[in-house]
C-alpha positions in Angstrom: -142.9 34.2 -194.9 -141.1 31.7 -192.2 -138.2 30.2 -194.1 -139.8 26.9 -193.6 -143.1 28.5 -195.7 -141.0 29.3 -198.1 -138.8 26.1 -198.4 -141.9 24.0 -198.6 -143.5 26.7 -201.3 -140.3 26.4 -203.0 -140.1 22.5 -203.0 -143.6 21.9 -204.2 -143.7 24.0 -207.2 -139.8 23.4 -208.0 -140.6 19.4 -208.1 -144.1 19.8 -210.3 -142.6 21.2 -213.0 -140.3 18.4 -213.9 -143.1 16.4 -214.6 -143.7 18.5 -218.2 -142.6 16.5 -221.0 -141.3 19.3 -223.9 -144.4 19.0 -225.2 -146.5 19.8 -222.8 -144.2 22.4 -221.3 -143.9 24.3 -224.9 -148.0 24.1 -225.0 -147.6 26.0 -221.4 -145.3 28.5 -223.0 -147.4 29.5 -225.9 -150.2 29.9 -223.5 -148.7 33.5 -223.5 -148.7 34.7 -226.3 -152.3 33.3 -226.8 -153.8 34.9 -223.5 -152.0 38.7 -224.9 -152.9 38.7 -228.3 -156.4 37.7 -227.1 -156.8 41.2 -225.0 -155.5 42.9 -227.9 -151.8 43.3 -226.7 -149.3 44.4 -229.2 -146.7 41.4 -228.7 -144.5 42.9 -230.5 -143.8 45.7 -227.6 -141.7 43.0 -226.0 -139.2 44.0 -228.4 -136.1 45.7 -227.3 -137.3 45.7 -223.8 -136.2 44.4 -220.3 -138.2 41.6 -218.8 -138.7 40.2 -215.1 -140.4 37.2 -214.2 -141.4 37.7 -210.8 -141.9 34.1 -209.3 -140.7 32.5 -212.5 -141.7 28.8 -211.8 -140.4 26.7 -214.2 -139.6 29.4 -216.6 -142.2 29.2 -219.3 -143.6 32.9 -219.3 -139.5 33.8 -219.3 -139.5 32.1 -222.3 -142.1 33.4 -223.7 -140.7 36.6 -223.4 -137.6 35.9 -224.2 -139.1 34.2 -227.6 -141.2 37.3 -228.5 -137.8 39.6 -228.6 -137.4 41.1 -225.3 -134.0 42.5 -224.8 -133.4 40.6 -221.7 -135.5 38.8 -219.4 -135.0 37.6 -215.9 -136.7 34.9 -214.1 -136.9 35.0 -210.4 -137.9 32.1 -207.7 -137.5 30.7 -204.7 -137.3 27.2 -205.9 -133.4 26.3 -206.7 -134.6 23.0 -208.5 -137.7 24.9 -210.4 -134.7 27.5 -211.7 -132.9 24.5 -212.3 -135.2 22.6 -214.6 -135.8 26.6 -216.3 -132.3 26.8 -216.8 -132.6 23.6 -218.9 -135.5 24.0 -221.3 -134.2 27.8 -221.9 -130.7 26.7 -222.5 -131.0 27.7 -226.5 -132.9 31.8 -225.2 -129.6 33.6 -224.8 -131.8 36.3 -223.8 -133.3 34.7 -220.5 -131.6 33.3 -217.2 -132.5 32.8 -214.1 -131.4 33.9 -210.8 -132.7 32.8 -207.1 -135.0 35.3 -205.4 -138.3 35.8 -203.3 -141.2 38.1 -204.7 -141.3 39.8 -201.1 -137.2 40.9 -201.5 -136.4 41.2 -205.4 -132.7 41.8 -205.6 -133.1 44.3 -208.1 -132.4 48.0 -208.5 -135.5 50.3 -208.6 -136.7 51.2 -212.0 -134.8 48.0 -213.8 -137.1 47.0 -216.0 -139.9 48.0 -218.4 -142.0 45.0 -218.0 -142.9 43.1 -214.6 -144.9 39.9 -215.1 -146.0 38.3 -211.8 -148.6 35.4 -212.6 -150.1 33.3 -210.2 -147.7 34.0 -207.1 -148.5 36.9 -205.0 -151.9 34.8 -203.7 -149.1 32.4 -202.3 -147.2 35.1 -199.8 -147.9 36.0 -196.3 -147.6 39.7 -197.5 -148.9 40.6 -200.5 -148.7 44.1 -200.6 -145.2 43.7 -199.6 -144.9 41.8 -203.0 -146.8 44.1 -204.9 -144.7 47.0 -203.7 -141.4 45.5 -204.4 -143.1 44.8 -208.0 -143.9 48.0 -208.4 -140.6 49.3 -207.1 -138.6 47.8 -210.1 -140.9 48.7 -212.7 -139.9 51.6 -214.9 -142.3 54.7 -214.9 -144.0 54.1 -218.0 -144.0 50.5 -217.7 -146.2 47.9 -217.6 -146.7 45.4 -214.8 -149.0 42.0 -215.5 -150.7 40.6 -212.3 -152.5 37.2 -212.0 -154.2 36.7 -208.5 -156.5 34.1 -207.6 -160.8 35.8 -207.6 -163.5 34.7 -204.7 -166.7 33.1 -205.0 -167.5 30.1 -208.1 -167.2 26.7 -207.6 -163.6 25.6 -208.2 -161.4 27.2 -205.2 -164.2 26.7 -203.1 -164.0 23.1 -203.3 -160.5 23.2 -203.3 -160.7 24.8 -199.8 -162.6 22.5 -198.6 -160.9 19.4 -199.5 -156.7 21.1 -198.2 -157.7 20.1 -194.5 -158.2 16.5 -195.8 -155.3 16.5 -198.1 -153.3 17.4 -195.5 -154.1 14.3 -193.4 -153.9 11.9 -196.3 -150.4 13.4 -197.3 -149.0 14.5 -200.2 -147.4 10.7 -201.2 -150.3 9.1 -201.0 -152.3 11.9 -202.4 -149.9 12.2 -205.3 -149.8 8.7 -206.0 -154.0 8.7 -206.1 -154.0 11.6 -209.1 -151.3 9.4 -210.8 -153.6 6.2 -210.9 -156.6 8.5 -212.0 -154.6 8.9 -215.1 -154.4 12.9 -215.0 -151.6 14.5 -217.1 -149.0 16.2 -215.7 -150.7 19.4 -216.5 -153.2 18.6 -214.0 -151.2 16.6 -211.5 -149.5 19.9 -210.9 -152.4 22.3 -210.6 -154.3 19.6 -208.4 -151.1 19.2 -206.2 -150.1 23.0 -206.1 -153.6 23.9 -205.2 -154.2 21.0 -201.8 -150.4 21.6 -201.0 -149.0 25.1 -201.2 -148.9 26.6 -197.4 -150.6 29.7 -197.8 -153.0 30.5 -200.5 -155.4 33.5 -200.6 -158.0 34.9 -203.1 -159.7 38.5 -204.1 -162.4 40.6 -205.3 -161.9 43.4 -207.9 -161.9 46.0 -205.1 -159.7 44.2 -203.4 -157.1 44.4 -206.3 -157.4 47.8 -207.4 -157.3 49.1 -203.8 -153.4 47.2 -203.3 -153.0 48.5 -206.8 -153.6 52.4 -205.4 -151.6 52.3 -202.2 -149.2 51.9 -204.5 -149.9 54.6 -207.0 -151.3 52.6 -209.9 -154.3 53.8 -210.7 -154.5 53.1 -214.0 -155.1 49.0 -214.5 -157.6 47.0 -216.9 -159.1 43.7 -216.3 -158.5 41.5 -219.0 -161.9 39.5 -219.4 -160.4 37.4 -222.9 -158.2 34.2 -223.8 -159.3 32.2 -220.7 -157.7 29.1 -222.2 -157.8 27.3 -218.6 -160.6 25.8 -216.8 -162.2 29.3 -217.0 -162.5 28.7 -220.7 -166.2 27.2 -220.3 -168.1 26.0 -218.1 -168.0 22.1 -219.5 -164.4 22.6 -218.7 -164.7 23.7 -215.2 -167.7 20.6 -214.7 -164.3 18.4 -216.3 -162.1 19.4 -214.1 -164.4 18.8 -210.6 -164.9 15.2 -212.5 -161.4 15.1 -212.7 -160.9 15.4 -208.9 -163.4 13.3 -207.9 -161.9 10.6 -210.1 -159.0 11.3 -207.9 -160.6 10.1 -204.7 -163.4 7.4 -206.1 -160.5 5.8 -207.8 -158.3 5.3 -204.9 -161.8 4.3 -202.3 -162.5 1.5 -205.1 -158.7 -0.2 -205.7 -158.5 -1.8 -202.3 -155.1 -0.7 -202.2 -154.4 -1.5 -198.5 -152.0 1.6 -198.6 -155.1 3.7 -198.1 -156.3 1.6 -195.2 -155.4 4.5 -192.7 -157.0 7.4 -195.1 -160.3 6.3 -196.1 -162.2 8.7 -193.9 -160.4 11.6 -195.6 -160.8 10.2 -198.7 -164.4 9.5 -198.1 -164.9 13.1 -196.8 -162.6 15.0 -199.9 -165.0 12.6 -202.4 -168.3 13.9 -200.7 -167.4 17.7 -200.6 -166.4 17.6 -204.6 -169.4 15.5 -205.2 -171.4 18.1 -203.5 -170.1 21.0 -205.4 -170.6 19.5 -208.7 -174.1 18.3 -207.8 -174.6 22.0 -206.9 -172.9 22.9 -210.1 -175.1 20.6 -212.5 -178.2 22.1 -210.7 -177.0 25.4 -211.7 -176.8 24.2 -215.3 -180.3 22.8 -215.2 -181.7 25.8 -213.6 -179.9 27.8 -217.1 -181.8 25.3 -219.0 -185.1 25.6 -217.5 -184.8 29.5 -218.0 -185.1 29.5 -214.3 -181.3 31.7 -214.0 -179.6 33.6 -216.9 -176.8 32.8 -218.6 -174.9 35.7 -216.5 -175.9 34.1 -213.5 -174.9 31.0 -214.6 -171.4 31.6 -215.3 -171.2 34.3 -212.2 -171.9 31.2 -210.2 -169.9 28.5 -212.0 -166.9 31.2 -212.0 -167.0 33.9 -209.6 -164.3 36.4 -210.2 -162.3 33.6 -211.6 -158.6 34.5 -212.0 -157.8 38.5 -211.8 -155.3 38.7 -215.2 -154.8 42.4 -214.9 -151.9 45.0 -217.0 -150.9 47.9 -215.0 -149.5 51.2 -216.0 -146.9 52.9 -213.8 -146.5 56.9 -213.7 
């Protein structure tokens, strides 16, 4: 990535995490565990073992690790300010710090740790299989390496997608300020802002995933299907959340806030794509209802591939 990719990737995600309150953030931590335990994960493996974070964020799967006995656990990022809000809330883990880094460059030595958890980060690169090489590079043989990409088809990125070109043109400020007024927790004022914001963002089949996995000589890898605790969990949930951003944009075309004088036509146009896809989305539902689809076909179109959470085994 350019470095001025990388400084605004950096910025975004380093500034959205301040916004947890401890509560919140320690919610986001135990999401884990929860997510693990749910694919039938031993958690008590962690023990004794070395840990990186690859693309750390604001620290909470660190944590996490570090809270479920890991030897020593390193979170990585490019975000000085995100390592520095980590740094804080993991003050009382003396087994997890922090150091600066980029997924595409880990300064690490090959083979330096048994465990290599990289969630939600490689779909943000310019090179992914640049990242998932360096991943795999300082993985142990024998370990285990936990990947969460971003899946094609559903509803939700889709309508993402086509509301960034109109984000972009309103601006993040104002933008920002409109998901503050609609009353969204910080939870969700960061995954709405990360998602319209971030430079690059990218998204996968199955295929897709195991075939980076092989050029790089994992072949074995499982596709955990459980503990989708996130707008995945259901498909109420994922209609919520589509709510939730239209509430976004129908809240700020009704205040008559003159600051949004200038944006209205993007706003107008980001409120008619998500009304769109969640028009599409309740038809879908009705269809289910009127035993016109299956439920299979329901959620296959609600959800797509949804997000790829996928362990790893290195040889």
């Amino acid at each position: 990535m350019t470095a001025s990719v990388i400084e605004q990737t950096g910025k975004l995600f380093g500034d959205l995490w301040h916004r947890y309150d401890e509560k919140l953030f320690r919610e986001s931590v135990e999401l884990f565990a929860m997510r693990f335990q749910a694919n039938g994960f031993d958690l008590d493996w962690f023990q004794g073992n070395r840990c990186l974070d690859a693309g750390c964020g604001g620290g909470r799967y660190s944590m996490a690790m570090g809270i479920l006995g890991a030897e020593q656990v390193i979170g990585a990022d490019i975000s000085s300010s995100g390592l520095d809000d980590a740094r804080r809330r993991a003050a009382t883990i003396p087994n997890v710090e922090f150091r600066e880094g980029s997924v595409l460059d880990l300064p690490f030595e090959d083979a330096s740790f048994d465990f290599v958890c990289c969630s939600g980060v490689l779909h943000h690169t310019s090179d992914a299989k640049r990242g998932l090489s360096q991943l795999v590079r300082v993985l142990k043989p024998g370990g285990r390496l936990f990947l969460l990409l971003y899946g094609k088809e559903g509803y939700r990125w889709p309508t993402i997608m086509a509301c960034r070109p109109h984000a972009d043109a309103i601006g993040y400020r104002l933008l920002d300020e409109a998901i503050q007024e609609a009353g969204l927790p910080a939870n969700k004022q960061r995954t709405f802002l990360d998602d319209l914001f971030v430079p690059l963002i990218d998204f996968y089949d199955w295929d897709e995933v195991r075939s980076m996995l092989a050029d790089n000589g994992i072949t074995e890898a499982e596709r955990w299907t459980n503990g989708k605790l996130d707008h995945e969990s259901s498909i109420d949930v994922q209609k919520l959340e589509l709510e939730q951003l239209l509430s976004v944009y129908t809240g700020a075309l009704k205040s008559g806030d003159s600051k949004y004088a200038d944006v209205m036509g993007e706003l107008e146009k980001s409120r008619d794509a998500v009304q769109g896809f969640l028009d599409r989305l309740n038809s879908d539902c009705a269809d289910f209802e009127n035993a016109a689809i299956d439920r299979q076909e329901l959620e296959w179109r609600v959800f797509g591939w949804g997000h790829h959470r996928v362990m790893a085994y290195k040889s």
